[in-house]
N, C-alpha and C positions, 0 to 999 in steps of 0.2 A: 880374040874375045878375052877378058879380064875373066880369073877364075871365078870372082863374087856373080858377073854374068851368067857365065856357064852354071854354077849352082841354082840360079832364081829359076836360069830359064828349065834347068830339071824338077826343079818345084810346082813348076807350071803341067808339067807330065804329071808329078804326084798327083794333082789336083784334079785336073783330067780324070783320073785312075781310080780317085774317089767319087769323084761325081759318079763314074760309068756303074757304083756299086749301088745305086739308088735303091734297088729291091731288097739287096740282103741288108743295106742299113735301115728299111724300115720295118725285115723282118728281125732284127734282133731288139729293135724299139718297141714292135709289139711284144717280145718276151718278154723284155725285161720292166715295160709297164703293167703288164700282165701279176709280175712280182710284186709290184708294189702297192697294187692295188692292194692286193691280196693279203696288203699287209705284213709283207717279207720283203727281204733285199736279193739287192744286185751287188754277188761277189766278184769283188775285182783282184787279180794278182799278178802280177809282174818282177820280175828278179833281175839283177843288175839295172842297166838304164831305164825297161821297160816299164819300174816302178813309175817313172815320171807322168806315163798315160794313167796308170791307178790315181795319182793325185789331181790332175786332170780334168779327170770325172768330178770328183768328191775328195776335199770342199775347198772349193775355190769361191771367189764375185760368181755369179752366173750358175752356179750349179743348187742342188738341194738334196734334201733327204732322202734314202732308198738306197742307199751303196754303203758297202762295207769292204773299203780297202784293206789289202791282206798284206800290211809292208813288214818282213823279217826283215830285221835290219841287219843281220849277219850276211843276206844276200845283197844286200842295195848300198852298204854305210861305205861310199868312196870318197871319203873324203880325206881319210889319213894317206890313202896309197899304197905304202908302205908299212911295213912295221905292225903293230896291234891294231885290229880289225880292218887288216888292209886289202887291198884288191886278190890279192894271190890267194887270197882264206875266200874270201868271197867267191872266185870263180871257182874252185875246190869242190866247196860246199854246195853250189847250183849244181853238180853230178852227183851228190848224194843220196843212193838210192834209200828209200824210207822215209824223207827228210818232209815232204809231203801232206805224208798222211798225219805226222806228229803232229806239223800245222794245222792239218784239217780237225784233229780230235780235240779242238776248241771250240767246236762249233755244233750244235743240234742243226743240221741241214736237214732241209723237205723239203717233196718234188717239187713244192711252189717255187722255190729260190731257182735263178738263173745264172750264173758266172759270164764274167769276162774274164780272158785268161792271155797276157801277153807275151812275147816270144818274138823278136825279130827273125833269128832263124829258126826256130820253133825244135828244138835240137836237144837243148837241155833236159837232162832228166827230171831235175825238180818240177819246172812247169810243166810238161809233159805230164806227169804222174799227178801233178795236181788236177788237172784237165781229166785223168782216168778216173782219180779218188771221187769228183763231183759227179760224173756218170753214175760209177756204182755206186754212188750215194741218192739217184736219181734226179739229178739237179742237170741242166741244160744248159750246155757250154759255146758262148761263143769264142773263138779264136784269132786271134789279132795276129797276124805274121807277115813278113816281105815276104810273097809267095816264092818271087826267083830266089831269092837268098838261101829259103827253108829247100827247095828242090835244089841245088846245087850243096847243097852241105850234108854231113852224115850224122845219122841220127848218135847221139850216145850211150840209147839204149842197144842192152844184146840183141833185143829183137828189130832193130833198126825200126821201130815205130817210131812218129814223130809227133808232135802236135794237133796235126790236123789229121790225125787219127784218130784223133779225141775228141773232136770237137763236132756239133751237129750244125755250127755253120760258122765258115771259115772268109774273114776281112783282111782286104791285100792294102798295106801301109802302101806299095806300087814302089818301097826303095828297089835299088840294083842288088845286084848276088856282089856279096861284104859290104855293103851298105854305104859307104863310101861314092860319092858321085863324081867327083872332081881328079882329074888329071893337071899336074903339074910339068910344064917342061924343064927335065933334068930329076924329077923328082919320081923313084921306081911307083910309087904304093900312091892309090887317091886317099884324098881326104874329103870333109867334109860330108857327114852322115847324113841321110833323108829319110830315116824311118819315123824319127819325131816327128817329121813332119807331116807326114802323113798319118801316123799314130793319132797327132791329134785332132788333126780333121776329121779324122773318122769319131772318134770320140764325143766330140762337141757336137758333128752332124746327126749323131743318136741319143744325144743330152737334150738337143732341139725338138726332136721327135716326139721323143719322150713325154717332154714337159707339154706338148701340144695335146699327147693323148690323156695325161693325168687331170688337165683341164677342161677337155673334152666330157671327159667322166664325171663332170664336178665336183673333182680333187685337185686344183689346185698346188701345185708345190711350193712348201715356202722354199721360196727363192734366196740365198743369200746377195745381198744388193746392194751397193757403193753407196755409202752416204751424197754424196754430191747428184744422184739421182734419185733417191728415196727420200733423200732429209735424214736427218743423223739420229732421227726420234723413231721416223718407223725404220731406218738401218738397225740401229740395235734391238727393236723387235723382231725383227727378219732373223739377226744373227743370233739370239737366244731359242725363240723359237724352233730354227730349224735343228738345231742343235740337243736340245729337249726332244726334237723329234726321231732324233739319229737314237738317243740314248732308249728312248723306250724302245724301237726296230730292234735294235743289239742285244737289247735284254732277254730278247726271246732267245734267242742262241745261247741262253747260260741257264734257264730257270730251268731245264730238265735233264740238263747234260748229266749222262752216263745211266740215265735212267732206264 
């Protein structure tokens, strides 16, 4: 079998693995619609690659207002590699105990708000302690993690707590333990990762949900929407408006901070 094979056909497992999570991707749809109605968001955060499910959600074609992506770019910025703001400062920094809460003290959070909180191996102390900080903040955390991956690996906090410690319900991306799927003959280490993959299926499968329930309600999401389907007149209504509507959400989280 060609490795690009090998790879689809373990995507096809992913897929499987997400489907079989039916119940808990529409109980965190109903959370997190639940926020929005209510007129508060859904906090998303992810550190190194996991950033890419936060963008994901919110704002891409197809998604809309309600989320508040939390990208530190001291955690996520891989683009130098090397050198100033490189990879090695970055993974550093994701075990910085406190690192956290500093992020969080930008925010007036209430028990209305629910988090998404991502972690392949769910290991790291940053996410980890972000996922604790939204607790005792009483905010409702879902946790995104490769289950095999997080159970074979060691937590980096002292207390060997992990993510799904923290979390009041916990989504299996369904990658392998190192995340890696593919075997090469002659080649020690696999390649080729499957958490994205499943990251974003899960994602999108609760973006779906979501948007079912908001309309349900008679709320409607403005939807961000490709001109070539909308027409280019109501596309840029779509995209101003929703965006107008991100900015009032957000506002809330600044107009009383520290008060």
């Amino acid at each position: 079998m060609k490795p690009s094979e090998s790879y689809l056909d373990q995507c096809e497992g992913i897929l499987e693995s997400v489907r079989a999570q039916g119940d808990a991707i529409s109980e965190a749809a109903d959370w997190f619609a639940e926020t929005i109605l209510a007129g508060r968001m859904v906090h998303l955060f992810g550190s190194g690659h996991s950033r890419i499910m936060t963008e994901e959600m919110w704002p891409r074609y197809g998604s809309f207002p309600g989320f508040n992506p939390i990208v530190e770019l001291s955690l996520t910025f891989h683009n130098n590699v090397i050198g100033a703001n490189g990879q090695r400062q970055a993974m550093f920094l994701e075990n910085v105990p406190g690192f956290a809460a500093r992020i969080l003290r930008t925010y007036d959070l209430s028990d209305q708000d629910s988090a998404l909180v991502i972690s392949s191996s769910g290991t790291n102390i940053v996410p980890v302690e972000m996922a604790e900080e939204f607790q005792r903040r009483g905010v409702r955390v879902v946790a995104l993690i490769s289950l095999e991956h997080s159970e074979a690996s060691e937590s980096k906090r002292e207390d060997g707590r992990k993510l799904s410690d923290f979390a009041d319900l916990v989504l299996d991306t369904g990658a392998p333990r190192g995340d890696a799927m593919v075997s090469i003959e002659g080649l020690e280490e696999p390649v080729a990762p499957g958490s994205t993959v499943g990251g974003c299926l899960l994602v999108n499968a609760i973006k779906a949900e979501i948007a079912d329930r908001l309309t349900r309600a008679g709320k409607p999401p403005k939807v961000l929407t490709a001109s070539c389907i909308a027409g280019s007149e109501k596309a840029a209504e779509l995209f101003e408006s929703a965006y107008d509507e991100h900015a009032r959400l957000i506002a809330k989280y600044y107009q009383e901070l520290g008060q």
